[in-house]
N, C-alpha and C positions, 0 to 999 in steps of 0.2 A: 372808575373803581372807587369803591369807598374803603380809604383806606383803614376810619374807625372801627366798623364793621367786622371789616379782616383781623384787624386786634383784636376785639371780643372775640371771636370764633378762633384764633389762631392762639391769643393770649403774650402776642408776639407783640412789643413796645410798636406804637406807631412810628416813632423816629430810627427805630430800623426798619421797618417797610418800607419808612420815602429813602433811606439810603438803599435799599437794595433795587425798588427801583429804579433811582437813580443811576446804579451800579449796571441794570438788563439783569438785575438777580429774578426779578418776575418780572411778567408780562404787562402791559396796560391792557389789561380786560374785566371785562364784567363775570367771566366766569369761575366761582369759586373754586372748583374743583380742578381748575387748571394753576390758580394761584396757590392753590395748597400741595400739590406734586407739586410744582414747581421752589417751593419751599421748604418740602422733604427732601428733592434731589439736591438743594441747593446744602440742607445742614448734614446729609449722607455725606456730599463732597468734602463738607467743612472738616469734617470727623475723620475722615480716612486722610486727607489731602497734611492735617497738620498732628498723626499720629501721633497724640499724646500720651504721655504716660507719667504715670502716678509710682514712685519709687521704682524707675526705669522698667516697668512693666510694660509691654505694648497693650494698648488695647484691643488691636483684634485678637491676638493670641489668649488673651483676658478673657475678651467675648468668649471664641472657641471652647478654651476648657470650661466657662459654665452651662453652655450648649453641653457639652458632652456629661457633666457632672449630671444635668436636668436629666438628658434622655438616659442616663445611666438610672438614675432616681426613676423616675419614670418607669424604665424597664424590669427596675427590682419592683413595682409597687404591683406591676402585670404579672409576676412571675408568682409574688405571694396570693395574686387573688384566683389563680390559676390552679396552685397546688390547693388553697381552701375548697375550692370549687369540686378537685377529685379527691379530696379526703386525703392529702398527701401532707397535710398542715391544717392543725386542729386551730379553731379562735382562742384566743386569750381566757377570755372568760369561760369556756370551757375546761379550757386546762386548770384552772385554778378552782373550780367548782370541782374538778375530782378530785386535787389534791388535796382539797380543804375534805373532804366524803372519806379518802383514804387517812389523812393525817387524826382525824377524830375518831375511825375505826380503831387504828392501832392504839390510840391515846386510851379509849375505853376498853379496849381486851387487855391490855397491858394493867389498867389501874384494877380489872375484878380478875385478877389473879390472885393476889392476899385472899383477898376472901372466899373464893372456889376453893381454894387449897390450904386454906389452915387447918382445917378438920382432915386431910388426906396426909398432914406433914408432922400431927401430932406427936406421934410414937414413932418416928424416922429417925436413924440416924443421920449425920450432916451431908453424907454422899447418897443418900437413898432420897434427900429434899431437893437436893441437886440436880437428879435424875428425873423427879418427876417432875420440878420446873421449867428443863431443858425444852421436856416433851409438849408441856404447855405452852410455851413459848412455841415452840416448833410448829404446833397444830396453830397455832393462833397466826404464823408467819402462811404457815400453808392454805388459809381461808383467804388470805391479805393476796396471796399471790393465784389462787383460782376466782379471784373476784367475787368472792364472798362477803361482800359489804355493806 
């Protein structure tokens, strides 16, 4: 076995390679692929055998809930491309292209209102300006709400 070898490929110090084979932590062989499981199973063991924890957290419990946070993540990111897919969930950029279409209707029917109706409001009394503002306002609300924009 070359043990240099093994370190570039492993990236594992050579002076712990000759201590683990020293140790039967691997095999004396020429085969890579036996030396490298045998060096996963060996830092699997290390890891569970001396359950460390970080501000008394266990780590497999640790593991666990990011496992379940992932597939939760995961399962929300399936759920939203699912509801796009049946028009159950509109894209972003949709929705804000209409809002911006609706928000500049309302902005421009609201601002040529003085001007529609100052020649309609001339000779009004204050309750009779009132009345036909209301109605303009109202027809202008009722375009906004038949999609008239």
């Amino acid at each position: 076995m070359n043990i240099a070898s093994v370190s570039r490929f492993t990236g594992i110090p050579s002076t712990t390679l000759k201590r683990w084979i020293a140790a039967g932590v691997i095999p004396k062989t020429e085969d890579m692929s036996t030396i490298v499981k045998a060096i996963i199973l060996h830092k699997d063991k290390e890891i569970l055998d001396s359950k460390k924890s970080y501000g008394n957290v266990d780590l497999e419990a640790e593991l666990l809930q990011e496992k379940i946070r992932l597939t939760k993540a995961q399962a929300a990111r399936e759920e939203i491309k699912n509801a796009v897919s049946l028009n159950n969930l509109l894209p972003t950029e949709e929705v804000e292209r209409t809002w911006k279409t609706v928000c500049l209707f309302i902005s421009s029917r609201l601002q040529s209102i003085p001007k529609s109706m100052s020649s309609r409001l001339l000779d009004k009394d204050v309750d009779d300006m009132e009345l036909i503002l209301a109605e303009e306002i109202s027809d202008a609300l009722k375009e906004l709400s038949n999609g008239n924009f």
